[in-house]
VOGU-3710 file (C-alpha; in Angstrom, 3 decimals, decimal comma):
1> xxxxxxxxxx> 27,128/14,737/-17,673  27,447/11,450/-16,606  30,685/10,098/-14,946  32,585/7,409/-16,693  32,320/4,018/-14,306  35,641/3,395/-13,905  36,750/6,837/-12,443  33,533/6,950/-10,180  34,668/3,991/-8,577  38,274/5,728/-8,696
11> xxxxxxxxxx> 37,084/8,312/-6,537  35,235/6,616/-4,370  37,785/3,965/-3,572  40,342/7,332/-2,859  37,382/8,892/-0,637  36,988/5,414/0,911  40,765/5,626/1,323  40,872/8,429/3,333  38,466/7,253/5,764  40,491/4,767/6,930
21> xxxxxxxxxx> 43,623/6,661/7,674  45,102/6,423/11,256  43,407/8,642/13,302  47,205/10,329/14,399  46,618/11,102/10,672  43,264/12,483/10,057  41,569/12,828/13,151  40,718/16,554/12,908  39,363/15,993/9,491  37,625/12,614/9,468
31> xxxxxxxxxx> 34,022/14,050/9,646  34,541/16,120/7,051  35,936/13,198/5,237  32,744/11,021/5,588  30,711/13,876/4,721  32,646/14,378/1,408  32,168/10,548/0,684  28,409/10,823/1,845  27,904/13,481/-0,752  30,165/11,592/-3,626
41> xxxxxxxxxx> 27,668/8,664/-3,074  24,785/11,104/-3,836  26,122/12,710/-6,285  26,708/9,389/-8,152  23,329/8,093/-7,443  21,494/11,208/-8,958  24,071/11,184/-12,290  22,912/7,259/-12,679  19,183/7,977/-13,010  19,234/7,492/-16,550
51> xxxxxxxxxx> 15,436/8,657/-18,476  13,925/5,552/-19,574  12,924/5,292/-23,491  8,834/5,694/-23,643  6,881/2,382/-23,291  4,145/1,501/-21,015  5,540/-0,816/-18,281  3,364/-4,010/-16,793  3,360/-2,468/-13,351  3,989/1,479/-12,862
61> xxxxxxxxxx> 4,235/4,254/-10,196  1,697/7,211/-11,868  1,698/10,750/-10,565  -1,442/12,261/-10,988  -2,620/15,572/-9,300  0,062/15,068/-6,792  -0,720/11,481/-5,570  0,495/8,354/-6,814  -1,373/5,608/-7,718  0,298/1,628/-8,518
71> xxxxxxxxxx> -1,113/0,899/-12,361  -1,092/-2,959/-13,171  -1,705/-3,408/-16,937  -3,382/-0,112/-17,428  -5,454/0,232/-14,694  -5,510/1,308/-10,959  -3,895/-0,957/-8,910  -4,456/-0,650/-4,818  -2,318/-3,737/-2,995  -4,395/-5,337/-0,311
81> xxxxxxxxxx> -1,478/-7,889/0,677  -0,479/-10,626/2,880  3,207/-11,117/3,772  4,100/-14,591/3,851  3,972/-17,385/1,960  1,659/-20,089/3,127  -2,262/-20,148/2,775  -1,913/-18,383/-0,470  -5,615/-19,680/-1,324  -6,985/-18,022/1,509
91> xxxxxxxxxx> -5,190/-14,576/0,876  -7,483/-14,841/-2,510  -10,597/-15,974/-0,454  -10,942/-13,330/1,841  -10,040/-10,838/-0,841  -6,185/-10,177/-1,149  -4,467/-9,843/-4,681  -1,125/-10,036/-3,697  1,949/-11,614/-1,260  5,379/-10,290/-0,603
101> xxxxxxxxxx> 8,207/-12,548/-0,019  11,638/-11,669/1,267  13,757/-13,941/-1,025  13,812/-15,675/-4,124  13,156/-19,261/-2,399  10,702/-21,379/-4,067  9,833/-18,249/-6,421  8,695/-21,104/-9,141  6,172/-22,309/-6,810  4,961/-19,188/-5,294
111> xxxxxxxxxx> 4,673/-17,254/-8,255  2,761/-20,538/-10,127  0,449/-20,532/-7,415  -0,296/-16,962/-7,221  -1,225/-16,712/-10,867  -3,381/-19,599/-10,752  -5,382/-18,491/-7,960  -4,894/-14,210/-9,695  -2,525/-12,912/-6,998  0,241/-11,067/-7,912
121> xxxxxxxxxx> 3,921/-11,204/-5,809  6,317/-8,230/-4,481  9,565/-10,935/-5,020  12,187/-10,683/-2,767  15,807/-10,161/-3,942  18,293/-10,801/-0,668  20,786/-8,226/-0,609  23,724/-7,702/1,829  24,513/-9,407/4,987  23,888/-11,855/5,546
131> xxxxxxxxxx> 22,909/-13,450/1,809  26,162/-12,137/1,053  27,940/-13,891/4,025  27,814/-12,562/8,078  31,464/-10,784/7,254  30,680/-9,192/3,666  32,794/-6,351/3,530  30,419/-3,233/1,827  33,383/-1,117/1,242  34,558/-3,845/-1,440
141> xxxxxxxxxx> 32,757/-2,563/-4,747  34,328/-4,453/-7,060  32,573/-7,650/-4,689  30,029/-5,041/-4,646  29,092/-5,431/-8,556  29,973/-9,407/-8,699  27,431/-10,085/-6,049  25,046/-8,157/-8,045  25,770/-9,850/-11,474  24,940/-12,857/-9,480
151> xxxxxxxxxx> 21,592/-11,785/-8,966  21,002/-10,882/-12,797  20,480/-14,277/-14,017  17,489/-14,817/-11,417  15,633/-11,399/-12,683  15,978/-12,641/-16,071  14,139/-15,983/-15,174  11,168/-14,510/-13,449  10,983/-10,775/-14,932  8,236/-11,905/-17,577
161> xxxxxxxxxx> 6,132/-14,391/-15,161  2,625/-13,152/-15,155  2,354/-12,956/-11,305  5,006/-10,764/-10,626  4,455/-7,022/-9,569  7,391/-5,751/-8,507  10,528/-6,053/-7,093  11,821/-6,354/-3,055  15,293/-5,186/-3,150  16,451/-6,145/-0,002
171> xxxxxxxxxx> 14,778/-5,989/3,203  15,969/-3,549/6,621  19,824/-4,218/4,944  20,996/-1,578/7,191  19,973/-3,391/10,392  21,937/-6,280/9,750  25,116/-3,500/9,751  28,411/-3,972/8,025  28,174/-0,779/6,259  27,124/2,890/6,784
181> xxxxxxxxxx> 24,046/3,660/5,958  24,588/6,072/2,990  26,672/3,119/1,504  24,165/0,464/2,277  21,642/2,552/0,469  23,889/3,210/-2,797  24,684/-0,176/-3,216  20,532/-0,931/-2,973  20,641/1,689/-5,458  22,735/-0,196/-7,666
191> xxxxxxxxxx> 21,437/-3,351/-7,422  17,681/-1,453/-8,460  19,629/0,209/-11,195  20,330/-3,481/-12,492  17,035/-4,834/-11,808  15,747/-2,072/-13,880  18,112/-2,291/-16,976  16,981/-6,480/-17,208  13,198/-5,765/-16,761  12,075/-1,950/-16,541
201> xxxxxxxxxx> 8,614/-3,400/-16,605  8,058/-3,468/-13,048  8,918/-1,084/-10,182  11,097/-1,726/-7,457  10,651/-1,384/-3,623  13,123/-1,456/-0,810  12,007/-2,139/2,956  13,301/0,115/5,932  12,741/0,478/9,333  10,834/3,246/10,602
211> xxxxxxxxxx> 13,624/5,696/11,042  14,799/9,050/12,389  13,657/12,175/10,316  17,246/13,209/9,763  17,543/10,342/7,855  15,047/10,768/5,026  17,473/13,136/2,942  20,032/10,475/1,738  17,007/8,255/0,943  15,856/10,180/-2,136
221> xxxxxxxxxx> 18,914/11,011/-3,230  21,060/8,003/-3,322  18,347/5,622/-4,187  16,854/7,126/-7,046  15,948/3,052/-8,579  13,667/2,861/-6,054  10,324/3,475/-6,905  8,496/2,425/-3,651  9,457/2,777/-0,105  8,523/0,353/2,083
231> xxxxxxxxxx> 7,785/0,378/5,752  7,603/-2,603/7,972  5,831/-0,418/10,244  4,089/-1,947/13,416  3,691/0,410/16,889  5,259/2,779/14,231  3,007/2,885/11,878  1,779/6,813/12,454  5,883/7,655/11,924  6,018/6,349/8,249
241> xxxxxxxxxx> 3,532/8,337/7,602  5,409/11,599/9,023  8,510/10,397/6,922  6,836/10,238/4,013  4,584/14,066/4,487  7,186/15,939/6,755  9,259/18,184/5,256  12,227/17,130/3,192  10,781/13,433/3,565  10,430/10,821/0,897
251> xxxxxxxxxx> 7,281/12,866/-0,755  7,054/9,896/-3,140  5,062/6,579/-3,234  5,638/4,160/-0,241  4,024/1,386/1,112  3,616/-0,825/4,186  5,522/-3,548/3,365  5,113/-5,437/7,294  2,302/-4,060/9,280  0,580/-5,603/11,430
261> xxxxxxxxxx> 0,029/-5,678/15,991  2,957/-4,208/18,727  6,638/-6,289/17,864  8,098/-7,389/20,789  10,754/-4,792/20,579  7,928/-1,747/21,229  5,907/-3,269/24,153  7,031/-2,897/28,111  8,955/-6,119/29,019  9,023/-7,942/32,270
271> xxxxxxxxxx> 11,767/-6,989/35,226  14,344/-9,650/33,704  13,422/-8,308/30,255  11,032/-10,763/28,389  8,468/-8,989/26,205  5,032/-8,518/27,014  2,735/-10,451/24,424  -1,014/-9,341/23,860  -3,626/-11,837/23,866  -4,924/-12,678/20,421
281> xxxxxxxxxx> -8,156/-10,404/21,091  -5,660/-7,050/21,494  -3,936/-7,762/18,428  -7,295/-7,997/16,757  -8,103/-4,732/18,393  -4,457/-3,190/17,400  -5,048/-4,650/13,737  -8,295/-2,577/12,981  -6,500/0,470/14,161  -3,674/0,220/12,105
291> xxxxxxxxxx> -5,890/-0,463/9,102  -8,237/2,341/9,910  -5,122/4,279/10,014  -3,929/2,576/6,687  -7,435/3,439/4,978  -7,044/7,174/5,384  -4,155/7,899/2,944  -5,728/8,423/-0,468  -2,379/10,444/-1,636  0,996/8,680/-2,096
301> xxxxxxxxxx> -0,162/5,047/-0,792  -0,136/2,307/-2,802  -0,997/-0,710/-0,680  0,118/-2,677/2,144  1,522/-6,220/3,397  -0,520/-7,670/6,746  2,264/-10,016/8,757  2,455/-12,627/9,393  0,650/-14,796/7,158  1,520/-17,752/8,258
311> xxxxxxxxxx> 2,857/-19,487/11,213  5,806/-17,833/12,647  8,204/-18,605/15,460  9,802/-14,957/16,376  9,910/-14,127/20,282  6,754/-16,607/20,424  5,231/-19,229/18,608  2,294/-16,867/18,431  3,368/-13,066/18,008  3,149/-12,449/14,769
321> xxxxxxxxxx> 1,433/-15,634/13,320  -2,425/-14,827/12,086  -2,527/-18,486/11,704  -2,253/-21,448/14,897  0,418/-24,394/14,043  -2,269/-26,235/13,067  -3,207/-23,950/10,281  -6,578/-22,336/12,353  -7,350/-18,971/12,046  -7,305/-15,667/14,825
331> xxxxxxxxxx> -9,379/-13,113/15,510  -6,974/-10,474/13,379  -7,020/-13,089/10,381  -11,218/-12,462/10,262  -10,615/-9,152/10,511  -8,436/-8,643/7,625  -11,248/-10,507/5,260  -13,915/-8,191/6,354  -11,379/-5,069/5,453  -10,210/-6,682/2,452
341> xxxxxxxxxx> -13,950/-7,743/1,092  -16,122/-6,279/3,608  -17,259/-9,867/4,222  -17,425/-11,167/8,108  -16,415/-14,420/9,169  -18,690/-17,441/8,916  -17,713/-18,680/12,024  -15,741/-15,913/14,764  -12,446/-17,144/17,197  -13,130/-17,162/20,396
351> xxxxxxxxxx> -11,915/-13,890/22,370  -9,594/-13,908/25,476  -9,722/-11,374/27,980  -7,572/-11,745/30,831  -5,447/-14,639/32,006  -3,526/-15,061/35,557  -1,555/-17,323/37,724  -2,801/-18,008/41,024  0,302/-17,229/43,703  0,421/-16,305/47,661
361> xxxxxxxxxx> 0,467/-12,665/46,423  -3,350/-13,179/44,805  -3,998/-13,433/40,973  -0,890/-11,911/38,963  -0,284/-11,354/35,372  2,926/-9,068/35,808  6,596/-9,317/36,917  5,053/-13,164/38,058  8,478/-15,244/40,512  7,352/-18,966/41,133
371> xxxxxxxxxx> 9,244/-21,216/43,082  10,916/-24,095/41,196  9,263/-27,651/41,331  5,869/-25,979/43,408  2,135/-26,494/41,926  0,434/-23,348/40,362  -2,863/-22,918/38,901  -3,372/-20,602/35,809  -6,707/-19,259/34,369  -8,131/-17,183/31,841
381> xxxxxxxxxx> -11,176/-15,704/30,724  -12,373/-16,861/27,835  -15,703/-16,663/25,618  -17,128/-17,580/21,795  -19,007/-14,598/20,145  -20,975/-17,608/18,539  -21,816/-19,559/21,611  -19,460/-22,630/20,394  -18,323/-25,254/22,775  -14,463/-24,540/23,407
391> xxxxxxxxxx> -11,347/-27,060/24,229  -8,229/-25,631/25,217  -4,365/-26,419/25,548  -1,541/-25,193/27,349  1,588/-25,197/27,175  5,192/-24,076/29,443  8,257/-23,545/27,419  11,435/-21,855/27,928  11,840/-18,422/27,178  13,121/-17,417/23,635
401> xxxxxxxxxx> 13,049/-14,027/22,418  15,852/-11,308/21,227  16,417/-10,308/24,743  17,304/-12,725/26,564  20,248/-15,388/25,844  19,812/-18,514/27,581  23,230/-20,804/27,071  22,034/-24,202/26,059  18,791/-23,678/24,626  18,481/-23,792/20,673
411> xxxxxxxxxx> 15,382/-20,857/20,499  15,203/-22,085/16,436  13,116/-25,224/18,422  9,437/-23,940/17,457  7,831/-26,782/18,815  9,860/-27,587/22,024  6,904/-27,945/25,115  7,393/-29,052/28,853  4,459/-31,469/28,514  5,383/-32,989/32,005
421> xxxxxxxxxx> 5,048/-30,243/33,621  1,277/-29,654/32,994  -0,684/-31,744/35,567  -4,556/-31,210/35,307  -6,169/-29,327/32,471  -9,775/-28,464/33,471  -11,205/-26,401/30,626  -9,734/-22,623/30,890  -7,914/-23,397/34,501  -4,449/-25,562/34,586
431> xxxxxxxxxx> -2,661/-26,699/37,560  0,996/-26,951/36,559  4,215/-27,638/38,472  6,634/-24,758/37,983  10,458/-26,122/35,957  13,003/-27,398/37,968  15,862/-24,883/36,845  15,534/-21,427/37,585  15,207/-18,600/34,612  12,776/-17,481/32,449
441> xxxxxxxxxx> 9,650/-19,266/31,654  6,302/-18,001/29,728  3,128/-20,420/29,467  0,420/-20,152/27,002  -3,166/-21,317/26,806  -5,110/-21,687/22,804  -8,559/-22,073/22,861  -10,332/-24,114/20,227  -13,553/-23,556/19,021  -14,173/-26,742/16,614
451> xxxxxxxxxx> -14,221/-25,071/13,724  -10,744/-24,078/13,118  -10,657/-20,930/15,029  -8,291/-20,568/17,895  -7,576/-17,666/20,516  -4,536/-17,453/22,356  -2,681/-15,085/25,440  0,339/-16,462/27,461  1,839/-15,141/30,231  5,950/-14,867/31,660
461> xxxxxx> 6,918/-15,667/34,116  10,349/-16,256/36,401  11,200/-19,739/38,332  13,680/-19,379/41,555  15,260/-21,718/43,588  14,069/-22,267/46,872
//
């Protein structure tokens, strides 16, 4: 029997109540508290799953045999995707059929362009903090369901547009905190449950971190809207699998919605903390093992979203970004064509293999002090599988990255270089002065190979005063 709204929200709101006592009041019985309003949540979520009337949706989850399978007007449906906006022609060139975007910006274009060149688009519906403002209060349900009606208007617009596949509620909502995470996960829930009562044509899909296996319970049970869980799984990647198999996981269609190399919150970092970036040959190397890994699941997998596809400024200019500034294209971008259309490259990127700075302790790569305002000489080792003449540029800029807080510097500055401090460029070897100021430093090198294929590695390192 279904509850009545109005005295679910009753009871919660008197659960939520008692959480909050004093703890002189209820401090002997405030974990049993939670876990009453944990299970109230799940209860509720499970009594909302209303059966849906028969009718054959645009886009659908189908169990068959034990394995699902992703059905776009009738027929199979396997998503070979790019997350990101930008080069959407190429994602269709190399042999894509769909993109995943985290909001609803410029849906009108993105979705136009998709169906004109037959992609389809997971569309992104911001939930939380901080679309809902940095101090949204999830406790608040009756903010709760106006934020939501907000959204309702915007599914109505797009719900029928020929590109879309399905829907991205939210994306890692519990990392940007503010609630529980059994709260955070019913109000996804709820916002699904809408998304599904304006257009039950298409399925939706939340995106999660890959998380701790006592965890996975309250996932199936308080978001029963959610059709698809995704991972943005990097390092990771061999955990969602586990969450998904173990037992008591999510034992229900998932995807990778972010996969792609290492995120600079996996790798080893330097002594004063910066992250440890692989050149753009690793990643290549990471990428094919994370697809081969990708390509074995023939059971509850229904596709997967390659990031960053794009140019992206997160830790580095170059991390995550399978495309150069200048829109050129890396040795992981080539490799995601010949996966997605077993087609190879015209034309390969160059490869980098090592790179060093020249110091009085010998070549180093690691842990690397230079003295402020003293001349340095970096070098890397570089090649072209196709025997193409190479140019290259390099680069010092300031550190920016998620560990390490430098007052005065605005890290949002993508394209902020120390041009004045590079003094001779002489093919793959630089002779540079190290900064003035002391703190942390990384320079990069990006090797051109004429035909819009770049490589690229870069190195940290720490300037003191002498």
């Amino acid at each position: 029997m279904l509850l009545h709204s109005e005295k679910k929200t009753k009871i919660i709101l008197q659960v939520r109540d008692l959480l909050l006592l004093p703890k002189s009041e209820c401090a002997i019985y405030r974990h049993r508290i939670f876990f009453l309003f944990n299970l109230v949540l799940i209860l509720f979520s499970a009594c909302n799953n209303e059966v849906a009337e028969n009718r054959t949706p645009t886009v659908e989850v189908r169990y068959e045999k034990g394995r699902a399978k992703l059905y776009r007007h009738g027929k199979p449906y396997l998503i070979k995707g790019a997350a990101g906006i930008q080069h959407l022609d190429l994602v269709a060139e190399y042999g894509g059929n769909s993109v995943r975007t985290w909001s609803l910006h410029d849906a009108d274009r993105i979705l136009d362009e998709a169906h004109q060149l037959g992609l389809t688009v997971t569309l992104g519906v911001e939930i939380g903090r901080p679309a809902w403002g940095n101090d949204f209060n999830y406790g608040k349900f009756w903010e709760v369901d106006e934020k939501i009606e907000e959204l309702r208007p915007f599914i109505e617009k797009y719900k029928d547009h020929p590109a879309l596949l399905m829907w991205g509620v939210g994306n890692e909502v519990k990392e940007y905190g503010g609630g529980s995470r059994p709260v955070v996960f019913y109000i996804t829930d709820k916002v699904a449950k809408m998304i599904k009562e304006v257009d039950p044509n298409h399925p939706t899909m939340t995106a999660v971190d890959v998380f701790s296996q006592n965890r996975i319970a309250s996932y199936r049970h308080l978001m029963p809207n959610i059709d698809i869980l995704g991972f943005n799984a990097f390092q990771k990647i061999d955990k969602a699998f586990e969450r998904v198999y173990e037992e008591k996981g999510w034992g229900k269609a998932f995807m990778l919605s972010e996969w792609g190399s290492d995120g600079h919150w996996e790798v080893t970092g330097t002594e004063w903390g910066a992250p440890k970036e692989l050149s753009s040959s690793e990643k290549r190397a990471l990428t094919k093992k994370y697809w081969d890994k990708i390509s074995e699941d023939s059971s509850m997998l229904v596709g997967s979203y390659a990031f960053y596809w794009g140019y992206k400024y997160e830790a580095t200019p170059t991390w995550f970004s399978l495309f150069s500034q200048e829109g050129y294209k890396t040795e992981s971008l080539h490799f995601l064509k010949y996966a997605w259309s077993g087609q190879r490259a015209d034309n390969s990127a160059p490869n980098i293999t090592d790179m060093v700075i020249e110091t009085d302790q010998g070549a180093v790569n690691d842990n690397v002090y230079l003295e402020n305002n003293r001349e340095y000489v970096a070098k890397a080792l570089t090649e072209d599988p196709d025997g193409d003449s190479l140019t290259y540029r390099w680069e010092i800029r300031h550190e920016g990255n998620y560990f390490i807080e430098r007052e005065g510097y605005d890290y949002t500055v993508s394209d902020y270089s120390m041009e004045n401090l590079i003094q001779n460029v002489d093919d793959n070897s630089v002779r540079f002065k190290a900064p003035e100021e002391e703190g942390p430093y990384r320079i990069f090198i990006f090797a051109y190979d004429g035909v819009e294929n770049v490589a690229s590695h870069n190195i940290p390192f720490y300037v003191v005063t002498k």
